[in-house]
C-alpha positions as CSV (number, residue, x, y, z in Angstrom):
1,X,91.1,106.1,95.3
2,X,89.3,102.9,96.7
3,X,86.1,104.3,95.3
4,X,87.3,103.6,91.7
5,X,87.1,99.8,92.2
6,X,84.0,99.5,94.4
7,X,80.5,99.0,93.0
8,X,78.2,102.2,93.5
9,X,76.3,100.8,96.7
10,X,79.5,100.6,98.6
11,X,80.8,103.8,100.4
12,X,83.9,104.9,100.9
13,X,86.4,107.5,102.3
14,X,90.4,108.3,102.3
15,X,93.0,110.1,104.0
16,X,96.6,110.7,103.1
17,X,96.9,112.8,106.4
18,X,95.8,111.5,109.7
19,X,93.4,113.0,111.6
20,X,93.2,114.4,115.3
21,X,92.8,111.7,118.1
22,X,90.1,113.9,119.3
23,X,88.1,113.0,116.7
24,X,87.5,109.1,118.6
25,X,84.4,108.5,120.0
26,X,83.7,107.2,123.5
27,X,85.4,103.5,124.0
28,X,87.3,103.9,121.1
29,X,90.5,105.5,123.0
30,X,90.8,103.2,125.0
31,X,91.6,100.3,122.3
32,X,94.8,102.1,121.4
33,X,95.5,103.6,124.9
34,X,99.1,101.7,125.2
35,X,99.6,101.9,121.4
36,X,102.7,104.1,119.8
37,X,101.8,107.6,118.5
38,X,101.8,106.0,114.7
39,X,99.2,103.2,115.7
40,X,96.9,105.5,117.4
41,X,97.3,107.6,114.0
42,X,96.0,105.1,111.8
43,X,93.0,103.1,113.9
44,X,92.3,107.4,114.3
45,X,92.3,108.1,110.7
46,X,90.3,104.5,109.4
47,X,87.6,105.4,111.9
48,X,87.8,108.9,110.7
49,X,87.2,107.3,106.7
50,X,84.6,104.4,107.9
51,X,82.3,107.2,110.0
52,X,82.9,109.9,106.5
53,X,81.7,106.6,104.9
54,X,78.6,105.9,107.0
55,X,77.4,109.4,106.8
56,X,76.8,108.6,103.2
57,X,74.2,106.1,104.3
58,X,72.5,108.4,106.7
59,X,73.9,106.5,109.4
60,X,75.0,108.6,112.4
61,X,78.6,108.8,114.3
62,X,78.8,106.0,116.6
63,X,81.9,104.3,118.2
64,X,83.2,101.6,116.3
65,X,84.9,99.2,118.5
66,X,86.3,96.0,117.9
67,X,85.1,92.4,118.5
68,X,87.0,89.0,117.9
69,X,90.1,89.1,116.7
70,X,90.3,92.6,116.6
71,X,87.5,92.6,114.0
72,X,85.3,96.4,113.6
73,X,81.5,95.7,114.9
74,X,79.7,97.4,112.5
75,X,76.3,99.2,113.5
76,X,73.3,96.9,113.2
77,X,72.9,96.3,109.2
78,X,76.0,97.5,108.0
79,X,78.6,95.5,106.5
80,X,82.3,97.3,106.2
81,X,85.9,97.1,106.0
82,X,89.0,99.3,107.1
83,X,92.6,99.5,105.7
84,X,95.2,101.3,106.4
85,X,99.2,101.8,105.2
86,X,101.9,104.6,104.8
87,X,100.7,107.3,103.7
88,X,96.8,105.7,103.4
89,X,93.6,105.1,105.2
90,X,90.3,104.1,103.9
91,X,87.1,102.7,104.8
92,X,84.4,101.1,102.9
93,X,81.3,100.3,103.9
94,X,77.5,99.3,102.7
95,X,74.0,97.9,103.5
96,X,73.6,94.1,104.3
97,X,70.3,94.4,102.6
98,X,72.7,95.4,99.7
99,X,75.4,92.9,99.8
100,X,76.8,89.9,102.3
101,X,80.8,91.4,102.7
102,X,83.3,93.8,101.7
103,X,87.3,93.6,102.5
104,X,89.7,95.9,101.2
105,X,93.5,96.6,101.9
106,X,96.2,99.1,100.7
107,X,99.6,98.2,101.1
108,X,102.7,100.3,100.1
109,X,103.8,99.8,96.1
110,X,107.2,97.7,96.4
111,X,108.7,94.4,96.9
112,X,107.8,92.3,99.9
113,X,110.9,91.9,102.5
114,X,112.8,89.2,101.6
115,X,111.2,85.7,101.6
116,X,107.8,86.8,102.5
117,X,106.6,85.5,99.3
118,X,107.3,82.0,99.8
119,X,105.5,82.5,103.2
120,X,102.4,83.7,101.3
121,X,102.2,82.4,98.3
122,X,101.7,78.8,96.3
123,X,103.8,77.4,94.1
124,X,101.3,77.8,91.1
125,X,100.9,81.7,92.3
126,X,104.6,82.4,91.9
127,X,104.9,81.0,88.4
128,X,101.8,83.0,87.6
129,X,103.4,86.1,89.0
130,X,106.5,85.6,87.0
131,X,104.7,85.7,83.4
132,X,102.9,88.8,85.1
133,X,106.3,90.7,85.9
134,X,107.3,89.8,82.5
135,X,104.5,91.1,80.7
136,X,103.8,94.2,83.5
137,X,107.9,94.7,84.9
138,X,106.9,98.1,86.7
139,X,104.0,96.4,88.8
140,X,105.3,95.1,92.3
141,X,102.8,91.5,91.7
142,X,103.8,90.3,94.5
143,X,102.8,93.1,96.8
144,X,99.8,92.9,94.8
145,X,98.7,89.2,95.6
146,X,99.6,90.2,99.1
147,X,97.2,92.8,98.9
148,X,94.7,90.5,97.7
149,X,95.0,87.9,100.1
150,X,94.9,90.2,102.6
151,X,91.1,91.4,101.2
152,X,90.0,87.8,100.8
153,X,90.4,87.4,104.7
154,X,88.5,90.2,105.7
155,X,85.3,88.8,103.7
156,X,86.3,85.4,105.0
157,X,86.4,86.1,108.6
158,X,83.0,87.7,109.3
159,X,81.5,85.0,107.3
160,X,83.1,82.2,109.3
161,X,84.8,83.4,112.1
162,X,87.9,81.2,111.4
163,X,91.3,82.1,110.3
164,X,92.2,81.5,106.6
165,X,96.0,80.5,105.3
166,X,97.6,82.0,102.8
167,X,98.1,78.8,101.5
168,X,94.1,78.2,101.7
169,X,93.6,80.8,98.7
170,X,95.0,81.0,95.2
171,X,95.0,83.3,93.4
172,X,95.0,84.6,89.6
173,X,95.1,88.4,88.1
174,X,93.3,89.7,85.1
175,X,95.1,92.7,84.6
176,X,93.5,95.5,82.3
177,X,96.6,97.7,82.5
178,X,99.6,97.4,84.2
179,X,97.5,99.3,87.2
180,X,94.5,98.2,87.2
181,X,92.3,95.0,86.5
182,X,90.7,91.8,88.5
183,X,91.9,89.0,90.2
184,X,89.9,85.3,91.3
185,X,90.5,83.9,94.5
186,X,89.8,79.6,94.7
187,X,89.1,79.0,98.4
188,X,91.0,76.0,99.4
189,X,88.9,74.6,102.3
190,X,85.3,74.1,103.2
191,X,83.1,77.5,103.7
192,X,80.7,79.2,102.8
193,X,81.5,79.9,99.2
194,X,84.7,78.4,96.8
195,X,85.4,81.3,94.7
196,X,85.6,85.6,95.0
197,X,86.3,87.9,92.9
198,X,87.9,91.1,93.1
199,X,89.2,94.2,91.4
200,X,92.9,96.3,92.0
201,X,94.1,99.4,91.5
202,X,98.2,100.7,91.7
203,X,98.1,104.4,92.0
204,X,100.5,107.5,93.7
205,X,102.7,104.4,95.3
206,X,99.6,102.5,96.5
207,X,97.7,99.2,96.3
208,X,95.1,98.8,96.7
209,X,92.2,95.9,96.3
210,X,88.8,94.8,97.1
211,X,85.9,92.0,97.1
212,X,82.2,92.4,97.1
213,X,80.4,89.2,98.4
214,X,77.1,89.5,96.7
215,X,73.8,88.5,98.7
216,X,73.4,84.8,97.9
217,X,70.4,85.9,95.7
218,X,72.9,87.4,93.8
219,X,75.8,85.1,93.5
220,X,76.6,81.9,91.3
221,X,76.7,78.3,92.2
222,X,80.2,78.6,93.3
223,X,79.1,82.0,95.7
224,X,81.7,84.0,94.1
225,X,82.7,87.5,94.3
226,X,80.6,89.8,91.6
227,X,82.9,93.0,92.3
228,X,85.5,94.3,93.9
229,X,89.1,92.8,99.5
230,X,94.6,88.9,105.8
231,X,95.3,85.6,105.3
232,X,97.0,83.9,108.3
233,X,100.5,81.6,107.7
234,X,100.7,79.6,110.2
235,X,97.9,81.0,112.8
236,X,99.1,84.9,112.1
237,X,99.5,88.1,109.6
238,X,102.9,87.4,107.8
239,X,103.9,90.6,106.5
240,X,102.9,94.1,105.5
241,X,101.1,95.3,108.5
242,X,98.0,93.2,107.7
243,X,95.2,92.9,110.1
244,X,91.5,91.2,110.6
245,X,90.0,94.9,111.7
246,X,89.1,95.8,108.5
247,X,92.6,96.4,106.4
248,X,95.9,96.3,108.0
249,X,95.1,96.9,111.6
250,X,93.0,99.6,111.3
C-alpha cells in the first residue's frame, strides 16, 4: 500500500501480520528485551519490511539498530524510514545518491482521542480541516494531518537532529479523492529547507503518508519536498503511537 505514493527509486515493504521474533538479527533483541509482547511485534515486523525493502537494492541483511532518539541507523548510503500501526507495518527505504530523506507513517483511520487536535494542530490548520470534512465527510482529516506531521518529523530529524513542534509545521491538503492526493508542509523555524511536500493515501482503514526530500540538486529555492513522510508538542509524541524510529516506534 505505501508503494502507491512513493516515487519508483524508493523501496518498500508491508505486513498486516507480524512476523516471528526469530527473524531479528544480532543486537536487535536486545532493544525490545523489556518491551510487551505487542511492541516486540511491531519493531519485529518493521525490520522484517525495511530488510524485504533493502533486498530490493541488493543490500544484504544486516541489524538495524537504533541511534539518537531511538532513530534506525541505516547501512552506510541508505536513507529509510519505518512505520508501524494496528494492523500495519512498512518500511521504505532508498539510495542517498538517489535522494536526501524519506519519512512515512500509518496510523489507524478514525478520530483522534479527544483534544488531541488542539495539541497538534494550528489554528489556520483546523479551519482548513473543517472545509475538508465538509467537502470529504467520510475522511478522518484530522488523523490525516496527524499522519502528516508525523512524516514531516522523520525527514526533519535526520537532517537536523533537533525536535520539531507540531506547532513548527503547517500544513495544507490537495486532495485528488476523498482517499488520496498531496499535502505542503511550511516549516516554521530555521533549517535546512522551508517547505515539503508529500503525498497520502486512506485505504482498508489505514493512513498512510509520505515525503521525499530530493537531493538539493534537485530541489527548489525553498528545498521542498518533490514527492511523497513525529512532530513533538511540547518536547514529546502527542498521540497515535508516533515515534522518531522511522514511523510510530518502529
Amino acid at each position: 500500500m505505501i508503494a502507491r505514493i512513493l516515487p519508483p527509486t524508493v523501496r518498500s515493504a508491508f505486513s498486516r501480520t507480524d512476523v516471528p521474533e526469530s527473524t531479528l538479527l544480532p543486537g536487535e533483541p536486545d532493544l525490545v528485551r523489556n518491551a510487551v509482547p505487542k511492541r516486540r511485534g511491531e519493531f519485529t515486523t518493521a525490520r522484517w519490511c525495511a530488510r524485504t525493502a533493502l533486498a530490493e537494492l541488493d543490500i544484504p541483511p544486516a541489524p538495524i539498530l537504533t541511534g539518537e532518539r531511538g532513530a534506525p541507523i541505516w547501512p552506510t548510503g541508505i536513507v529509510g524510514s519505518m512505520t508501524h500501526c494496528n494492523g500495519y507495518r512498512a518500511a521504505a527505504v532508498a539510495r542517498a545518491t538517489d535522494i536526501t530523506g524519506v519519512g512515512i507513517d500509518a496510523e489507524e483511520h478514525g478520530p483522534l482521542p479527544d483534544g488531541v487536535l488542539k495539541l497538534v494542530s494550528l489554528p489556520a490548520e483546523r479551519t482548513h480541516l473543517a472545509k475538508l470534512a465538509t467537502d470529504h465527510p467520510d475522511t478522518w482529516w484530522e488523523r490525516l494531518l496527524f499522519s502528516a506531521k508525523e512524516s514531516v518529523y522523520k525527514v526533519w530529524f535526520p537532517q537536523t537532529g533537533e525536535w520539531l513542534g507540531f506547532e513548527e509545521a503547517e500544513l495544507t491538503f490537495s486532495p485528488a479523492s476523498p482517499t488520496t492526493g498531496s499535502f505542503h508542509a511550511r516549516l516554521l523555524r530555521p533549517g535546512p529547507f522551508t517547505e515539503l511536500a508529500g503525498r497520502f493515501l486512506v485505504s482498508d482503514g489505514i493512513v498512510v503518508t509520505a515525503i521525499v526530500l530530493p537531493l538539493p540538486a534537485d530541489r527548489g529555492s525553498t528545498g521542498g519536498s518533490a514527492a511523497g513522510g513525529g512532530l513533538a508538542a511540547g518536547g514529546g509524541l502527542a498521540a497515535g503511537g508516533g515515534s522518531v524510529d522511522g514511523g510510530s516506534a518502529a
